[in-house]
C-alpha positions in Angstrom: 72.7 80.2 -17.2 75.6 78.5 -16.5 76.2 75.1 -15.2 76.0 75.9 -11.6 72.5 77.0 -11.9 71.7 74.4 -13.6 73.6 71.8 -11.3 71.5 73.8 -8.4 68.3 72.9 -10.0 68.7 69.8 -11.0 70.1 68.5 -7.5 68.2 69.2 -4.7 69.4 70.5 -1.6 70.3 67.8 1.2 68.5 69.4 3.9 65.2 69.6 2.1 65.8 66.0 1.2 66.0 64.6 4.5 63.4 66.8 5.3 61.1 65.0 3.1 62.0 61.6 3.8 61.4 62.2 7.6 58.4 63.4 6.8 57.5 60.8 4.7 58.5 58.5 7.1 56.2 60.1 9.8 53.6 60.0 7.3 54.1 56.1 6.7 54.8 55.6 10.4 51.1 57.4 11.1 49.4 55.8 8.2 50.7 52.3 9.9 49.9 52.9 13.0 46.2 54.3 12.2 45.4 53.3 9.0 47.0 49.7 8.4 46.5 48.3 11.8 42.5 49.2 12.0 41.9 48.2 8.2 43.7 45.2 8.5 42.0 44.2 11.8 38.7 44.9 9.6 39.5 43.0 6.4 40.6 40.1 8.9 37.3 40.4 10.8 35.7 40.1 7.6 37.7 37.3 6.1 36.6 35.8 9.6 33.3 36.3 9.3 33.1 35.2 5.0 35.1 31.6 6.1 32.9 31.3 9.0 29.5 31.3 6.9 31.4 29.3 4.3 32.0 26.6 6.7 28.5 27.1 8.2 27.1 26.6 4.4 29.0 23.6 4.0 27.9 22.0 7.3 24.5 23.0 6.7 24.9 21.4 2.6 26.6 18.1 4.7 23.6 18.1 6.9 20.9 18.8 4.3 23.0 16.2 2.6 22.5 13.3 5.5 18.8 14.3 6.0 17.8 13.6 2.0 20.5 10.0 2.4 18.0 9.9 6.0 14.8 10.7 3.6 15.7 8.1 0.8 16.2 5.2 2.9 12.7 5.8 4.9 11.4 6.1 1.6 12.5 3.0 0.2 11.4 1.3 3.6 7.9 2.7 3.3 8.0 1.3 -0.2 9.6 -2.0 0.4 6.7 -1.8 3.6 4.2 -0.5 0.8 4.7 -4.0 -1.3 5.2 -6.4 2.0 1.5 -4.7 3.1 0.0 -5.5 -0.7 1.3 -8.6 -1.0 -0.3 -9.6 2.5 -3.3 -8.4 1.3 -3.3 -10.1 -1.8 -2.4 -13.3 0.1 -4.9 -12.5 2.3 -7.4 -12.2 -0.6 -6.6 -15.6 -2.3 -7.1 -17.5 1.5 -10.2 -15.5 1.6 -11.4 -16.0 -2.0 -10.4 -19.9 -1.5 -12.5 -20.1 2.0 -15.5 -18.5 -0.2 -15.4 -20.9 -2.7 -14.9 -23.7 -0.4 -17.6 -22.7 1.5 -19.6 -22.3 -1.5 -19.0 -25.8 -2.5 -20.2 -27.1 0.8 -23.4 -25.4 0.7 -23.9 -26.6 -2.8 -23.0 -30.1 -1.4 -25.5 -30.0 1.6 -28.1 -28.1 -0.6 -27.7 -31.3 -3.0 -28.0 -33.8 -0.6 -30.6 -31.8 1.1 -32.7 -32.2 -1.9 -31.9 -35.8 -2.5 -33.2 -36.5 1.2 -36.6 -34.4 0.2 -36.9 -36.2 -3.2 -36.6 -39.4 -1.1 -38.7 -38.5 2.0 -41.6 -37.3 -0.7 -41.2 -40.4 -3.2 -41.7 -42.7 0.4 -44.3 -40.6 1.1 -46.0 -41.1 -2.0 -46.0 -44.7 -2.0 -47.5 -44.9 1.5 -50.3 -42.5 0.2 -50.1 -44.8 -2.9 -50.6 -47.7 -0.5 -52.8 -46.0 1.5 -55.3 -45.5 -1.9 -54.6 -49.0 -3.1 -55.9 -50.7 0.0 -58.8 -48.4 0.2 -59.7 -49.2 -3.1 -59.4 -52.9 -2.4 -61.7 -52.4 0.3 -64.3 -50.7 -1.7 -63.9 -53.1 -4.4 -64.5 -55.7 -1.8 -67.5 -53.9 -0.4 -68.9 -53.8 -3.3 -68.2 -57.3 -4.1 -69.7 -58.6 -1.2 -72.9 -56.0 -2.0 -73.5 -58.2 -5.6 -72.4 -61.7 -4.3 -70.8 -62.8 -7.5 -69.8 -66.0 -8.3 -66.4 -67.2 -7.5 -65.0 -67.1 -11.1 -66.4 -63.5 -11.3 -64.4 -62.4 -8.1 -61.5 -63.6 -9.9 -61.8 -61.8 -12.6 -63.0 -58.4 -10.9 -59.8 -58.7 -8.6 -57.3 -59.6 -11.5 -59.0 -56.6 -13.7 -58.9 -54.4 -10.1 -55.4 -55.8 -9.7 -54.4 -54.7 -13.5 -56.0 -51.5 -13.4 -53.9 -50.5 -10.2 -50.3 -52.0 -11.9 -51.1 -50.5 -15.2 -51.6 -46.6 -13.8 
C-alpha cells in the first residue's frame, strides 16, 4: 500500500467528521434537554427533601432537648418539694411528739396531786372515824363506870389506863 492509502485511513474524511460532531452535538443537546434537566430537577428535589428532614431532625433533637432541660428542673422541684414536705413533717412530728409528752407530764402532774388530795381526804377521814370510836369508847367506858360506882381514885386510874390504851394503839 502506499502512503496515500495509508494517509486515507489514518485521516478521516472531513465530511464524516463534522457529521459526527453534529450528531454528537444533537445527541448532547437532547440528552440536556431531557435527560439533565429532569434528573437534576430530581436529585434537587431529593437534596430538598434529605436537608428538609435533617433540619426537621435537628429541631425535633432541639426540642426533645428543651423538654428533658423542661423534665430536669420539674424534677429537681419535686425533689427540693419532696424534702420541704419531709422536713415539715418531721417538724410537725417533733411539735407533735413535744405536745404528747407535755401533755403526758400534766396528766402525771394532776394524777399526783389527784392522789395526794385522796391520801389526804381518806387520812381526815380516818381521824374523824378515829374520833368518832374514841368518843364512843369514852362513853362506854363512862357507862360502865357509872354502872360500878368506883371510887374516885379508881376512875382515875380506869380513865388514865382508857386514856393509854387509846394513845398507845
Amino acid at each position: 500500500m502506499q502512503i496515500v492509502d495509508i494517509l486515507q485511513l489514518l485521516v478521516p474524511n472531513v465530511w464524516t467528521a463534522i457529521t459526527q460532531l453534529c450528531a454528537t452535538a444533537i445527541l448532547f443537546f437532547l440528552m440536556y434537554k431531557l435527560a439533565w434537566k429532569p434528573v437534576k430537577n430530581i436529585m434537587d428535589t431529593r437534596a430538598r427533601f434529605e436537608q428538609d428532614k435533617l433540619t426537621k431532625a435537628k429541631e425535633l433533637e432541639e426540642e426533645n432537648q428543651k423538654i428533658n432541660d423542661q423534665a430536669q428542673d420539674i424534677i429537681a422541684n419535686a425533689n427540693s418539694e419532696a424534702d420541704r414536705i419531709i422536713e415539715e413533717a418531721r417538724s410537725e412530728g417533733d411539735e407533735i411528739k413535744n405536745e404528747l409528752i407535755e401533755e403526758g407530764r400534766n396528766e402525771s402532774k394532776q394524777l399526783i396531786e389527784n392522789a395526794k388530795r385522796d391520801v389526804s381526804l381518806q387520812k381526815s377521814k380516818m381521824m374523824t372515824d378515829m374520833h368518832a370510836q374514841i368518843v364512843d369508847a369514852a362513853l362506854i367506858t363512862a357507862e360502865k363506870m357509872l354502872q360500878d360506882k368506883l371510887d374516885a381514885k379508881e376512875d382515875d386510874d380506869s380513865i388514865n389506863s382508857f386514856v393509854k390504851e387509846v394513845i398507845d394503839k
